[in-house]
C-alpha positions, 0 to 999 in steps of 0.5 A, a space after each residue: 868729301 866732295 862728290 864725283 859723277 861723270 856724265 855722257 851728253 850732248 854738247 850742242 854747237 847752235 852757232 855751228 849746227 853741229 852736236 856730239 856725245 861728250 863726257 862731262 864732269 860734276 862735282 858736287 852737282 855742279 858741272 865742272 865747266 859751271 864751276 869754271 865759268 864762275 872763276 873766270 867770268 866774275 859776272 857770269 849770269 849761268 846762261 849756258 850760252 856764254 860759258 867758257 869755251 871748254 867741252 867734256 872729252 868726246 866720247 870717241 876719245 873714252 881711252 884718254 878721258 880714262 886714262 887721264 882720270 886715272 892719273 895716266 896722264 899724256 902731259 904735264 898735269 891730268 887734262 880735266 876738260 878740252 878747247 870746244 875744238 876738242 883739242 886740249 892743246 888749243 886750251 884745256 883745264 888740268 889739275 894734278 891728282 893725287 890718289 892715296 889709300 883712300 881719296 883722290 884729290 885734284 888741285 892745281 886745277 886751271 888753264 895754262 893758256 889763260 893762266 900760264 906764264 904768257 897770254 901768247 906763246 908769242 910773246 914773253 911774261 914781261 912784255 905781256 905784264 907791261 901791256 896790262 895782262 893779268 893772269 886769272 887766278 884760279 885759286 877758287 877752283 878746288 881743291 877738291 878730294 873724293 872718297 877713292 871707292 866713290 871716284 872709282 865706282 862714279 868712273 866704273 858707271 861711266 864706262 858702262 854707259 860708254 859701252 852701251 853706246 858702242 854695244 
């Protein structure tokens, strides 16, 4: 089984001289945008400043970042993290989840802009593939399947810590 834990830090924007509290996840202590990164920069060296452009959920949005780990999805598909503009319709990471008696299983997990049929919502699948796009592939990326209680209690601690930043 692999481990969950939902964690409430610092997203810091040098660049921009801007900072925030977002709601990050790990799998198996490695940061899901880690875990990310590595599928879509082959030759990623783990500097923290050339990650791919996604956030955890702010912490203002708590309702939907629960909501969406519960499986009470807005889309198509569980928004796992947003765009660093925080808006996941910019670009995102998804996944399905399947929750049964005992486990929750998340696959399926990628980008649908980086993968999806088109690299353009402009432009269509075929001339995107005749001008050499190659949709990344993203079958690396889990699946991945928690023990329901752990998942459930990872959660739960999560919204603790939310509470005391509001309290």
């Amino acid at each position: 089984m692999d481990i969950i834990k939902f964690v409430i830090e610092q997203y810091v924007d040098e660049e921009g001289g801007y900072r925030f509290p977002v709601i990050n996840i790990y799998i198996n202590n490695s940061n899901l945008i880690d875990l990310v990164t590595k599928i879509e920069k082959k030759d990623w060296d783990g500097d923290i400043k050339t990650r791919s452009s996604y956030i955890g959920f702010e912490v203002p949005r708590f309702g939907q970042f629960r909501n969406e780990m519960l499986g009470r999805k807005i889309y198509a598909r569980s928004v796992l993290l947003t765009c660093t503009c925080t808006i996941e319709l910019c670009d995102s990471i998804t996944a399905d989840m399947i929750f049964d008696e005992q486990t929750v299983t998340w696959s399926g997990l990628n980008s649908p802009w980086l993968s999806g049929k088109t690299y353009s919502p402009f432009v269509s699948e075929e001339e995107a593939l005749s001008e050499g796009w190659k949709p990344l592939d993203y079958s690396g990326l889990g699946p991945f399947t928690f023990d329901l209680a752990q998942y459930l209690s990872a959660l739960e601690r999560v919204t603790h810590e939310w509470r005391s930043w509001y309290s």
